[in-house]
N, C-alpha and C positions, 0 to 999 in steps of 0.2 A: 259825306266828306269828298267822293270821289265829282263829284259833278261841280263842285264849287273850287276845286285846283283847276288854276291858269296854265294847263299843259303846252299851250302856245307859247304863250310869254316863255316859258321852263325850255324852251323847244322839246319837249318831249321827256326831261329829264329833273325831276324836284329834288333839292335839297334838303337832305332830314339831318336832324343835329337830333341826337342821341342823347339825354339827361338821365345820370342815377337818380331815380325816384326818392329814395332814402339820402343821401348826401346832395343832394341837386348838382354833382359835379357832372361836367360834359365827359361824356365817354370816348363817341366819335361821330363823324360825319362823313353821308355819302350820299349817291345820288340812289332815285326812285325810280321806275316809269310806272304807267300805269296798273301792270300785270306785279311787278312787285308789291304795289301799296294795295292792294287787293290781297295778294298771297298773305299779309302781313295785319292785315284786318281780321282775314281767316282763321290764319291762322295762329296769332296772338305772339308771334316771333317776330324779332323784327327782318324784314329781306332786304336785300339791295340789288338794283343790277351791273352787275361788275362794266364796268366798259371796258376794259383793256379784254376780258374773257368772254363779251360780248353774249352774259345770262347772267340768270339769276341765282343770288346766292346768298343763301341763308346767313346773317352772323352765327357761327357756333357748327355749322353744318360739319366741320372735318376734328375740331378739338373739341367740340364739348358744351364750347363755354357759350351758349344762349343769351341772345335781350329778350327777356319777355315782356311784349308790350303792353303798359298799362293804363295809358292814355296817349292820344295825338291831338294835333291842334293845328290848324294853321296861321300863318302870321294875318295881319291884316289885309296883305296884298292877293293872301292867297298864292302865294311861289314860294314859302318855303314853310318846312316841317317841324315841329317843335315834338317827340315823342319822349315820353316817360318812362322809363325801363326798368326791370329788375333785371340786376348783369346775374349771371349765373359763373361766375369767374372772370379772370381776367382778361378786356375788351380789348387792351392791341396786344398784336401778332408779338409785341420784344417782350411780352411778358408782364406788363404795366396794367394798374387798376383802366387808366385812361391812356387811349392816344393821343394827349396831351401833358401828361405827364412826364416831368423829369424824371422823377424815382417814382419806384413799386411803392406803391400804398398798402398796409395791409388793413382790414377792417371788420368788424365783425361780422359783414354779411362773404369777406370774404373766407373768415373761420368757419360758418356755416357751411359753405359751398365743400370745406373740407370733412366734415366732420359728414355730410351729406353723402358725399364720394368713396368713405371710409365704411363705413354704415354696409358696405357689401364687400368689405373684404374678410378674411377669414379671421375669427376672434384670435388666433394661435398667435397671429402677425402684426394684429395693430388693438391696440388698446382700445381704442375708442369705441371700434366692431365687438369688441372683450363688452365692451358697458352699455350699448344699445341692443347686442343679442343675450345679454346675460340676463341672471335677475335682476328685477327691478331694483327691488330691496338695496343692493350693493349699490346701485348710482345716487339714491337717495340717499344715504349714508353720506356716501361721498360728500354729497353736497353739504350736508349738515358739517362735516368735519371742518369742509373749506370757509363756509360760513362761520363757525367761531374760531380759526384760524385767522380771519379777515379782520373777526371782532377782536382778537386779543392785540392786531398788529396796530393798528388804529389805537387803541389806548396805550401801546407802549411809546404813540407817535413815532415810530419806525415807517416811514414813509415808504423807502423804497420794496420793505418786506409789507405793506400795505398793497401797493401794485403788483408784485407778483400773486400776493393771495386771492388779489380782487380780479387778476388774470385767470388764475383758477377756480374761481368761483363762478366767471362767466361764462369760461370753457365748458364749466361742468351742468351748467343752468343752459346751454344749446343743446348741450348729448341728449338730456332729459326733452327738451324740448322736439326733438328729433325722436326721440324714443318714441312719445306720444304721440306722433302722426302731427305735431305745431311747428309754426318756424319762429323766425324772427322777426317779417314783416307782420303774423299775429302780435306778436307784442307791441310793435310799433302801431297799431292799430286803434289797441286799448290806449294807447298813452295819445294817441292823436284825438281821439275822444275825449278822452281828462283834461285835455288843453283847450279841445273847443268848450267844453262844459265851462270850466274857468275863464276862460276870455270872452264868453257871451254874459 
């Protein structure tokens, strides 16, 4: 990839635009040189080189919240960047899924990124930490209760106590999946499969 970017044309600096993998929504955009889009091959992050602070700098390097890169591409022209990311929280600095974003989005990969973060605090303090270090036994309960709690709301067509249970039941099918060393892009993996299987 690095030998076929038009760093001339670029004068020296490519344009990458940032794509949620999972939502395809844009996250953000920034420039590259060549020491960054190396740094970022490497090391599966996405980097940028700041121009105003004139280096490079990692997304996520001070708060946290990482793109991990999961494909790049270039346009036709070869001058600008198309990269597929997994956000590991929220990508602009006001707190927004996107900087492009009006309002906070919240979304299941960003419930994960929580329940992820949670996962090492003291079980005294947060519940969640309570049901990933606890016994198993209790989360799968859990899930069971919330699963015919889901089924009873759905036949009483209670819609809105439908949504909350089916909220609960997908909070509690992350914890588990977190327990077990799985995420949620594994899920989305298997069902990417069943869909190619079916559309071929």
């Amino acid at each position: 990839m690095l030998e076929k970017v038009d760093w001339k044309k670029v004068n020296g600096m490519l344009p990458a635009i940032v794509q949620d993998e999972s939502t395809s929504e844009v996250l953000m955009m920034g420039y590259m040189n060549q020491e960054a889009l190396e740094k970022s091959l490497i090391e599966k992050r996405v980097t940028f080189f700041s121009r105003t602070k004139k280096r490079l700098w990692t997304k996520g390097e001070t708060s946290g919240n990482f793109l991990n890169v999961l494909s790049m591409k270039l346009d036709c022209d070869n001058d600008t960047l198309l990269i597929k990311a997994q956000a590991l929280g929220e990508t602009c600095h006001l707190g927004q899924i996107s900087c492009f974003s009006s309002r906070e989005r919240f979304s299941l990969n960003s419930l994960e990124n929580i329940i992820i973060k949670r996962a090492s605090e003291s079980s005294e303090s947060s519940y969640t930490s309570s049901l990933i270090n606890g016994p198993e036994n209790r989360l799968i309960q859990k899930i069971g209760e919330e699963a015919v709690e889901t089924v009873i709301a759905a036949k009483n067509n209670d819609n809105e106590e439908l949504l909350n249970e089916m909220a609960d039941l997908m909070y509690h099918g992350l914890v588990l999946l977190q327990k077990k060393g799985l995420s949620l892009s594994d899920v989305e993996n298997v069902l990417g499969k069943r869909n190619s299987s079916m559309s071929s």
